[in-house]
N, C-alpha and C positions, 0 to 999 in steps of 0.2 A: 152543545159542546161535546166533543168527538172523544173524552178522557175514558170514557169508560172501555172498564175491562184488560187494563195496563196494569193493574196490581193480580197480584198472585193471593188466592184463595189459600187460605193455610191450616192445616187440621192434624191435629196429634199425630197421626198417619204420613203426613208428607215433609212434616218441618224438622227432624235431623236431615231431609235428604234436600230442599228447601233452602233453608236457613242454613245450618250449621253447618255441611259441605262446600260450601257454598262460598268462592272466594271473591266475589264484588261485594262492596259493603251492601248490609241489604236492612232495610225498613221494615220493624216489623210494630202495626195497629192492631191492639188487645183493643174487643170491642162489640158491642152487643146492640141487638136491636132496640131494646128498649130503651137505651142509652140516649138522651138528649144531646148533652157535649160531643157525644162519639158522630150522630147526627150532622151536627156543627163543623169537626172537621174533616170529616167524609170527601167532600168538595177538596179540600188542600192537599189532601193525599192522593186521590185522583192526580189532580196539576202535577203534582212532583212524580208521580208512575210515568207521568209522560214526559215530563222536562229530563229527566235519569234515565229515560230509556235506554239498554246499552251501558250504562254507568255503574249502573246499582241498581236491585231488585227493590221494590216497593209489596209488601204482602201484609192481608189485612187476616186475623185469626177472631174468630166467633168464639169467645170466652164460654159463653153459655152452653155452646156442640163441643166445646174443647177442651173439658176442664183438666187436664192431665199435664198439658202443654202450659196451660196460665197458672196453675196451681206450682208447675215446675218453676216460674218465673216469679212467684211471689205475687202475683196481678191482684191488686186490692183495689183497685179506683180505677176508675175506667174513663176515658180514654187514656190508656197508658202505652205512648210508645217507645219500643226498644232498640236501638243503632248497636247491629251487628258487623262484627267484621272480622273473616277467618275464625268464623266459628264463634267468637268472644264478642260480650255485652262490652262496646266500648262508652254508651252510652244511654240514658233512660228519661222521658220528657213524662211528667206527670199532667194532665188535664189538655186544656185548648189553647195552643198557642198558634203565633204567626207561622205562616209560610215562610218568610226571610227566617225566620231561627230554626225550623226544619231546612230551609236549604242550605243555611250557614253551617250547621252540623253535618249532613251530608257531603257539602263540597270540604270537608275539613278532615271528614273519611277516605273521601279521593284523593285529598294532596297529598296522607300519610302514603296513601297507596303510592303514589308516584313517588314522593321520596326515597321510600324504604322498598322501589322494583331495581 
């Protein structure tokens, strides 16, 4: 499967210019190696860096190399991820969920977008 390397690598260093500059909505996976669940949905995140390619950024951040950035976010449980959009948390998914409820939130991020262009 051809998904990899469609998400953006994310590290204290690059995520206000990243993320937060950043006006397509963007995906962002708090998330560690040792991490079981984060393991799990590793795979779903991939698919969506690729199905949003163009749409919206997809970035995964190493909690463990980044603690500055997850500490800034409140990151307590892992897999925890955050839907950005113009800078602002419009949204946050605690643990493993489906793909349809990440792409149902993302495509929900795009509509705003096209409404409010």
């Amino acid at each position: 499967m051809e998904n990899q390397n469609k998400t953006i690598t994310l590290s204290d260093d690059n995520f206000n210019h990243e993320v937060l500059e950043n006006y397509p909505p963007v995906i962002v996976d708090f998330w560690a190696e040792w991490c079981g669940p984060c393991r799990t949905i590793a795979p779903t995140i991939e698919t969506l860096a690729s199905e949003f390619e163009g749409r919206a950024k997809v970035g995964k951040l190493d909690v463990d190399n980044n603690p500055t950035t997850a500490s800034k976010y409140q990151i307590s449980s892992i897999p925890t991820l955050l839907f950005f959009k113009d800078g602002e948390i419009i949204d946050r998914v605690v643990g493993v969920v489906s793909k349809k409820v990440l792409s149902d939130k993302l495509n929900a991020l795009l509509q705003t977008e096209t409404v409010n262009s």
